[in-house]
C-alpha positions as CSV (number, residue, x, y, z in Angstrom):
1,X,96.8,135.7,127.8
2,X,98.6,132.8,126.4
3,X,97.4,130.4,123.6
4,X,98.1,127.5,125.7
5,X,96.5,129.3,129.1
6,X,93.3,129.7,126.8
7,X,93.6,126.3,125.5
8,X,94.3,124.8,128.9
9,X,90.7,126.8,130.7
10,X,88.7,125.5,127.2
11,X,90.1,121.9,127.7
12,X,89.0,122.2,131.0
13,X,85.3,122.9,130.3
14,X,85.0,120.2,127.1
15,X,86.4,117.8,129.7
16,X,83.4,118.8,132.2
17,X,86.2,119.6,135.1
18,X,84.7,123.5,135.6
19,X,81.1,124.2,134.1
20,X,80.8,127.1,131.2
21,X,80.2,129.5,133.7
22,X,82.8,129.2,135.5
23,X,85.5,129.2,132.1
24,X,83.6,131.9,131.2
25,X,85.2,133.9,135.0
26,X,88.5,132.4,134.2
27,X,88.6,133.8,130.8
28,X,87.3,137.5,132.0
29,X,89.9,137.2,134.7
30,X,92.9,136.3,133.0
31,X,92.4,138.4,130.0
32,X,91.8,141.1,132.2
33,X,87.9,141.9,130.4
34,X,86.5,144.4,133.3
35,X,84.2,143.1,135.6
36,X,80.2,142.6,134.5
37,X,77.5,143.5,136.5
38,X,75.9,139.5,137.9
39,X,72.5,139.3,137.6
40,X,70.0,136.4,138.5
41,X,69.8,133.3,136.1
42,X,65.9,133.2,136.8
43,X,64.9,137.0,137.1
44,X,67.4,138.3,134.9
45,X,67.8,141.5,137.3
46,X,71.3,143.1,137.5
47,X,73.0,143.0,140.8
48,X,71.3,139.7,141.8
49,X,73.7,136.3,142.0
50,X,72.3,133.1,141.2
51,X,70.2,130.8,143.6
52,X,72.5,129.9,147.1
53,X,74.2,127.0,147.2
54,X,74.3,126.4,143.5
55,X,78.0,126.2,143.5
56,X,78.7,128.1,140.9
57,X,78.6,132.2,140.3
58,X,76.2,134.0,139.0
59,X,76.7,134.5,134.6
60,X,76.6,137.8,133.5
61,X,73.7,138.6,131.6
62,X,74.7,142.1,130.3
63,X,75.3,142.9,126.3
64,X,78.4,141.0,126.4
65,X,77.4,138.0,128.2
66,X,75.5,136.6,124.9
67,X,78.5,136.8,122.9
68,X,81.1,135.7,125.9
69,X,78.4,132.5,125.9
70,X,78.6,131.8,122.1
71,X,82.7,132.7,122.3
72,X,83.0,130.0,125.2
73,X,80.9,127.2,123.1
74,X,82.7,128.0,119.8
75,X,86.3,127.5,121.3
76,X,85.3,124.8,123.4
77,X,84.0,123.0,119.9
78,X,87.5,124.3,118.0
79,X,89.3,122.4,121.2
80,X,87.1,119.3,120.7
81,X,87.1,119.0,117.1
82,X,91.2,119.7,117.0
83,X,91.7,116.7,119.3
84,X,89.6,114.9,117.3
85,X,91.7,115.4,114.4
86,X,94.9,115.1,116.3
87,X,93.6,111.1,117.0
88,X,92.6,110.2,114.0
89,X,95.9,111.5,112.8
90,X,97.8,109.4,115.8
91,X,96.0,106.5,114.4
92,X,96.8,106.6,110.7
93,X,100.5,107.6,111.7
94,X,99.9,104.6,113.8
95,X,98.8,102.1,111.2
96,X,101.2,103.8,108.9
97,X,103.6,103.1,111.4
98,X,102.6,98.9,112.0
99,X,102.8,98.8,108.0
100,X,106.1,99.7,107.7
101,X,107.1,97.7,110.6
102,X,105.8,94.4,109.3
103,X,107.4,95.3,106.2
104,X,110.9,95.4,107.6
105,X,110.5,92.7,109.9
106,X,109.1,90.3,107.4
107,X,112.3,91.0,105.4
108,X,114.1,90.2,108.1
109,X,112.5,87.3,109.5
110,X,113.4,85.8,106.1
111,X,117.1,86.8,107.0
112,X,117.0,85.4,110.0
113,X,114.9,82.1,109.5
114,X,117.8,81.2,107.1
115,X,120.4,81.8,109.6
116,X,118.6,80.4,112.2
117,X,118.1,77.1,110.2
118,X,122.0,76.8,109.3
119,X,122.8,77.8,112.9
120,X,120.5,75.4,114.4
121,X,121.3,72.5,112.0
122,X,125.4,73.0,112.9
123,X,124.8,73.4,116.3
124,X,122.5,70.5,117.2
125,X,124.6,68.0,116.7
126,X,127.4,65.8,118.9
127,X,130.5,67.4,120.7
128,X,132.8,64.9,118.7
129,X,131.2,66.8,115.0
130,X,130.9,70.6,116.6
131,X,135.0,69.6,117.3
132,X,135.5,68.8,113.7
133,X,133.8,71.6,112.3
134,X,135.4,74.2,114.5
135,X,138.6,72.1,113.6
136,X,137.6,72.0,110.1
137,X,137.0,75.7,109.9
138,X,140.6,76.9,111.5
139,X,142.8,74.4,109.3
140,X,140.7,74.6,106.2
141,X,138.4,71.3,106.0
142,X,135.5,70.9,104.0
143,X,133.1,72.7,106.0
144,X,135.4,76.1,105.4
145,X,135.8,75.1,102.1
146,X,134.5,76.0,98.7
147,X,130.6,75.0,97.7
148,X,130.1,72.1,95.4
149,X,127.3,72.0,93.2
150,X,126.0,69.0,91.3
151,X,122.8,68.2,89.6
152,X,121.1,64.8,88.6
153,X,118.7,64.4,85.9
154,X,116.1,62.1,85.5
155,X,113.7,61.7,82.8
156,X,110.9,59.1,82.6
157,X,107.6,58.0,80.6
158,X,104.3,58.5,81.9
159,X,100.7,56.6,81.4
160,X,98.7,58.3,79.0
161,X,95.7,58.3,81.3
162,X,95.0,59.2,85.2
163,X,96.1,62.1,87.7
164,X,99.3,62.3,88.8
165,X,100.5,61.4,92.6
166,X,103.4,63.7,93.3
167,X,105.1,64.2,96.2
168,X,108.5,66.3,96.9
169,X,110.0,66.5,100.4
170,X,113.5,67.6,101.5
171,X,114.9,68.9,104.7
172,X,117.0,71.6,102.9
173,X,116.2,73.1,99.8
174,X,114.1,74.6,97.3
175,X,111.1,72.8,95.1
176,X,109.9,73.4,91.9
177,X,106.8,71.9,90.2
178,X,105.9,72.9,86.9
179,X,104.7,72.0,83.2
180,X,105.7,72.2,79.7
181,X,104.8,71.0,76.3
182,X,106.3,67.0,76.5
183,X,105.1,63.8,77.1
184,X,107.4,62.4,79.8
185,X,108.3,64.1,83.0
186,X,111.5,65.4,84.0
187,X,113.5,65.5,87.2
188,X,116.0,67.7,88.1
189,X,118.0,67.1,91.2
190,X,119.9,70.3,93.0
191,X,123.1,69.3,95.2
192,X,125.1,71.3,97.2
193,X,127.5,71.0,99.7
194,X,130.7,72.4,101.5
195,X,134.0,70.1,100.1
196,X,137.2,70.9,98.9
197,X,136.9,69.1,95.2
198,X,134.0,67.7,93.3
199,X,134.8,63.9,94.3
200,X,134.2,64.5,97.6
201,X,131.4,66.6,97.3
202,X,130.0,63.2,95.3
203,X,130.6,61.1,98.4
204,X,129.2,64.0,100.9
205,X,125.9,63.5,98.7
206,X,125.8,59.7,97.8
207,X,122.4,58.2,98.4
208,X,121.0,61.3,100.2
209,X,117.9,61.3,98.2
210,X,115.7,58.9,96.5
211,X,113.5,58.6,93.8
212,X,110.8,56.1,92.9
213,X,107.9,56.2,90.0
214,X,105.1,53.7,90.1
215,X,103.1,54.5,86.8
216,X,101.1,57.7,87.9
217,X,103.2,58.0,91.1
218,X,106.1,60.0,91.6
219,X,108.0,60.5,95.0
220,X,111.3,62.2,95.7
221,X,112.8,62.5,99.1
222,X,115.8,63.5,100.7
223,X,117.3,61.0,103.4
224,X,118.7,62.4,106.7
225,X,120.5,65.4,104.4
226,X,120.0,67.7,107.2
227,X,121.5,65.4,109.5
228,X,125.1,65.4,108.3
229,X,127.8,67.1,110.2
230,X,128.5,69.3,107.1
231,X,125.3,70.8,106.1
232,X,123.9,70.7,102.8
233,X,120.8,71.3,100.3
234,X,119.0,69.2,97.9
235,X,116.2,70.6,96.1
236,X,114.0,69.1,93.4
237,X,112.5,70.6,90.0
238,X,109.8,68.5,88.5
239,X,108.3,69.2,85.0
240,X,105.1,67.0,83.9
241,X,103.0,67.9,81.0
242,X,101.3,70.8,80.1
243,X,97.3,69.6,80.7
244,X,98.2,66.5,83.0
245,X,96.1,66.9,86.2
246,X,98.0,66.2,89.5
247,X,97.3,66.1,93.0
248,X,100.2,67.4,95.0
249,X,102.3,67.9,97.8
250,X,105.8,69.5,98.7
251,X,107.5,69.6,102.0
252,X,110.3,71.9,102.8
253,X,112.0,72.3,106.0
254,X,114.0,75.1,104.5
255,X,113.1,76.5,101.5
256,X,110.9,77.6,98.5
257,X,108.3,76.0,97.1
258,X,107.5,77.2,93.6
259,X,104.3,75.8,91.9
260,X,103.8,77.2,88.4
261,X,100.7,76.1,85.6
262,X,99.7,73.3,87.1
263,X,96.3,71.6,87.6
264,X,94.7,69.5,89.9
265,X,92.7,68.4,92.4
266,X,94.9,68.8,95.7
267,X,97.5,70.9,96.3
268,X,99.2,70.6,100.0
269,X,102.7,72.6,100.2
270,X,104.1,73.4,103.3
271,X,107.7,75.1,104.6
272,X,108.7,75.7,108.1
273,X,110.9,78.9,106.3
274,X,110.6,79.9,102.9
275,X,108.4,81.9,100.5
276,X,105.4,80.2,98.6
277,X,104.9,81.0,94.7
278,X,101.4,79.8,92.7
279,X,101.0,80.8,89.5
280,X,98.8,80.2,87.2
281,X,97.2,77.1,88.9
282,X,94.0,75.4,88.6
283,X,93.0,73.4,91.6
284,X,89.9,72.2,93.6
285,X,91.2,72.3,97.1
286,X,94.6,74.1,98.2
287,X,96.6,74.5,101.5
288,X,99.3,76.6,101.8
289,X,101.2,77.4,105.2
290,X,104.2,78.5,105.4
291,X,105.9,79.5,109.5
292,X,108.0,82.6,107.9
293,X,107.7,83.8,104.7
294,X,105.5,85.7,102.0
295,X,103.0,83.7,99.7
296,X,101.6,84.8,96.4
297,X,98.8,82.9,94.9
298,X,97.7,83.2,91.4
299,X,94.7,81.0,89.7
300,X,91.2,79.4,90.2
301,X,90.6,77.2,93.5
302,X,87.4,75.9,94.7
303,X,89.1,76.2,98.4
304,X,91.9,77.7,99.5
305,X,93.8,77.9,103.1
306,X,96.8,80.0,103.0
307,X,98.6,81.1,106.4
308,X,102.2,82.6,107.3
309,X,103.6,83.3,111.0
310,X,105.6,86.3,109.1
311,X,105.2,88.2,105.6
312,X,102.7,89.1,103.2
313,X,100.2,87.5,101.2
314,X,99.4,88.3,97.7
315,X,96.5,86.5,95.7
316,X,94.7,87.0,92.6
317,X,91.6,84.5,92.6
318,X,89.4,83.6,90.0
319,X,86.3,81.3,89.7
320,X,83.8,80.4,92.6
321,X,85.4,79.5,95.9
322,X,85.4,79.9,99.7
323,X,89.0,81.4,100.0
324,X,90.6,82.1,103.6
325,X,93.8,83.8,104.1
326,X,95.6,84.7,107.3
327,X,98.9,86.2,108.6
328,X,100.1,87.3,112.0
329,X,102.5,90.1,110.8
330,X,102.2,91.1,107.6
331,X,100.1,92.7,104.9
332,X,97.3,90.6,103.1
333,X,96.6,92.1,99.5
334,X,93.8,90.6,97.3
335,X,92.1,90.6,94.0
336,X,89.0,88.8,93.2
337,X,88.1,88.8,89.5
338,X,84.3,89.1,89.0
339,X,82.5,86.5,87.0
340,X,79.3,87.0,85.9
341,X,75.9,85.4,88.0
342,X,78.0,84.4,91.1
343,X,77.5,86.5,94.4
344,X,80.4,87.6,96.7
345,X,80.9,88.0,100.5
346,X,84.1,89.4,102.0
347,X,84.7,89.2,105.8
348,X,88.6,90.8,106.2
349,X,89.6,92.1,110.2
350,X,92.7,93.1,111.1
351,X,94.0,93.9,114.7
352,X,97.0,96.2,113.7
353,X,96.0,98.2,110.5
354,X,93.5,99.1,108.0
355,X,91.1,97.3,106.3
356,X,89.5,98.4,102.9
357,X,87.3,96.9,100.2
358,X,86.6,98.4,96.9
359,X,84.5,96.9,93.9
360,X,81.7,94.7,95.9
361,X,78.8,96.9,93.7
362,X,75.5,96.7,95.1
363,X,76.2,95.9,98.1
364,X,74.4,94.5,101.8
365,X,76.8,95.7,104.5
366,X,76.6,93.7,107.4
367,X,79.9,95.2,109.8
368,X,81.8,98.1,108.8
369,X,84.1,99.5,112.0
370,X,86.6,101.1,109.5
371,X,86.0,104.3,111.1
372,X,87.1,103.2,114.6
373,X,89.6,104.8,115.9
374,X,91.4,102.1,118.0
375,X,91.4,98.1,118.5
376,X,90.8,95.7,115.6
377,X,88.6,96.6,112.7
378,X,86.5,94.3,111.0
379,X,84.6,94.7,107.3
380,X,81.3,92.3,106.5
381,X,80.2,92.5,103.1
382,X,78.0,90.8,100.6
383,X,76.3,91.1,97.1
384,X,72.1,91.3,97.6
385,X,70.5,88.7,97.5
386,X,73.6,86.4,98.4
387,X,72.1,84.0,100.1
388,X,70.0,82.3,97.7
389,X,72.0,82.6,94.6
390,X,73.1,79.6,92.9
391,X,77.0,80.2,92.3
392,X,78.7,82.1,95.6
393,X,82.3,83.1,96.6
394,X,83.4,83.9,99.8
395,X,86.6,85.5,100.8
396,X,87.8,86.0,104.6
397,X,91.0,87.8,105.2
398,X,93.1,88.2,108.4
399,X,96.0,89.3,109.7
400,X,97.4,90.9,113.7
401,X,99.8,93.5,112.4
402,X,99.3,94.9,109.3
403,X,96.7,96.5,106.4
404,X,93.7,93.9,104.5
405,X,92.8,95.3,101.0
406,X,90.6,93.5,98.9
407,X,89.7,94.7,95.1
408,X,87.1,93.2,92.8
């Protein structure tokens, strides 16, 4: 008798298709064991069958039957317990599987966001410009030419008092905001654009951006940039003071937004494709959203809202805050650093993936399906006595299609 004849009459019985009995006659039969005496079920008599019209034959009760019975109930336990392993394997090669996937493609949603944008841009304008930029391309205009690069720099005085209004918006290109040890601010204005020399490049960009400062207030914004014929990028680097709270926002259609030692008590960035950096930040309420790319998030927030379409999220949060994060496909990875006296929940799900918490000591679970097999998972977690404790922090983490991991 074959492995796979034996395993096919065990499966059989574990999946309730023939009763125990009657694997028990397969077996005999196809292994060729000789023929038992039957004997009754109730009177234990040999040569007696079981009741009539029970439907199934009579078990042998003779020496062997007693170790036929236990033989039957181990294998069918060995068949059970092997396709239990087998799932659980399917499923971690599974999540293993959506991982990697939401890896690659949040690589290459990045790839293709920024070819989508250029494509889009060129080919959503008039017949008359898509005619001069095919033209331009086969007899060497500007479009097919070289890339010009220029930069402006502006510099500027500051009150010595009050927060700081700042807002940075440009259709294509990257932002920075940062600080450093001065008094004044500095601008630095990113240019490029497709023309043949450096004085035309200077009339491609004339008055495609503006600036204005109003004490505390400092705006810079690009003015129909993406509009032009001849695509181009301007993106903004701002440098205030090391110390000097701001409240904050930067708008990118197409690009990313960098926001590095800063302080405040708003921060608002948003990019339809581009990656979002904070480091080292201090703010009491942040929002962060970006359609395709990865965020990382570094510092102490009182509230944070982070979200991406496509890509990873990385944060390492500090203080007392109620922090969500969520991403459709990608991985969300998370450190909370502990501070003494203040009780922590974490809530993280995901519907693709795995989800694991390490570090909450002392702990009142409230959900745990980490152990399920298939579906979404979710994990529910909190220090005891959480609710009445006079400093909390609250973390919820989400994402479709890939792995939650949260460390304190």
């Amino acid at each position: 008798m074959s492995r796979e004849e034996k395993a096919l009459i065990l499966q059989m019985v574990a999946e309730g298709k023939i009763s125990p009995e009657q694997g028990a006659e397969l077996l005999r039969a196809v292994m060729g064991v000789p023929e038992i005496p039957k004997t009754s079920l109730a009177s234990g008599r040999a040569g007696q069958v079981g009741p009539a019209g029970s439907g199934s034959p009579g078990f042998a009760q003779g020496p062997t039957a007693p170790k036929l019975r236990e033989s039957i109930r181990a294998s069918v336990q060995d068949t059970i317990e092997s396709a239990r392993l087998s799932a659980e394997k399917a499923v971690s090669d599974a999540e293993e599987i959506a991982d990697s996937v939401s890896k690659k493609m949040e690589g290459f949603g990045e790839i293709a966001g920024r070819e989508g944008e250029r494509i889009g841009r060129v080919l959503g304008e008039s017949g008359a410009n898509i005619g001069r930029l095919i033209a331009g391309m086969f007899t060497g205009g500007s479009y097919g030419g070289p890339q010009q690069e220029l930069h402006d720099t502006i510099t500027g005085e500051l009150p010595a008092d009050g927060v700081l209004d700042i807002t940075l918006i440009t259709g294509n290109g990257h932002i920075t905001l940062q600080s450093a040890d001065q008094t004044g601010f500095t601008l630095d204005v990113k240019k490029k654009v497709a023309a043949a020399s450096q004085e035309e490049a200077e009339r491609l960009l004339k008055d495609k951006y503006e600036f204005t400062q109003d004490g505390n207030i400092l705006k810079a914004v690009t003015k129909d940039a993406s509009a032009s014929w001849n695509p181009m990028s301007i993106g903004f680097n701002l440098t205030i003071p090391t110390g000097r709270k701001a409240s904050v926002r930067l708008d990118s259609t197409n690009g990313r937004l960098t926001i590095d030692r800063i302080e405040g008590p708003e921060l608002r960035a948003w990019t339809a494709n581009g990656r979002i950096e904070v480091e080292k930040c201090n703010f009491d309420d942040s929002e962060v959203k970006t359609a395709n790319g990865r965020i990382e998030y570094d510092g102490r927030v009182a509230k944070l809202r982070g979200s991406t379409a496509n890509g990873r999220i990385v944060a390492n949060l500090s203080g007392v805050g109620d922090w969500v994060l969520d991403t459709a496909n990608g991985r969300i990875e998370a450190t909370l650093k502990k501070e003494p006296h203040v009780a922590y929940q974490v809530d993280v799900s995901t519907t693709m993936g795995r989800v694991d918490v390490s570090g909450l000591e002392d702990q009142e679970v409230l959900i745990d399906e980490t152990r399920q097999r298939r579906g979404s998972k979710r994990y529910l977690a909190r220090s005891k006595g959480f609710e009445t404790a006079a400093a909390k922090a609250t973390f919820k983490g989400a994402s479709a299609m890939g792995r939650v991991t949260v460390s304190l």
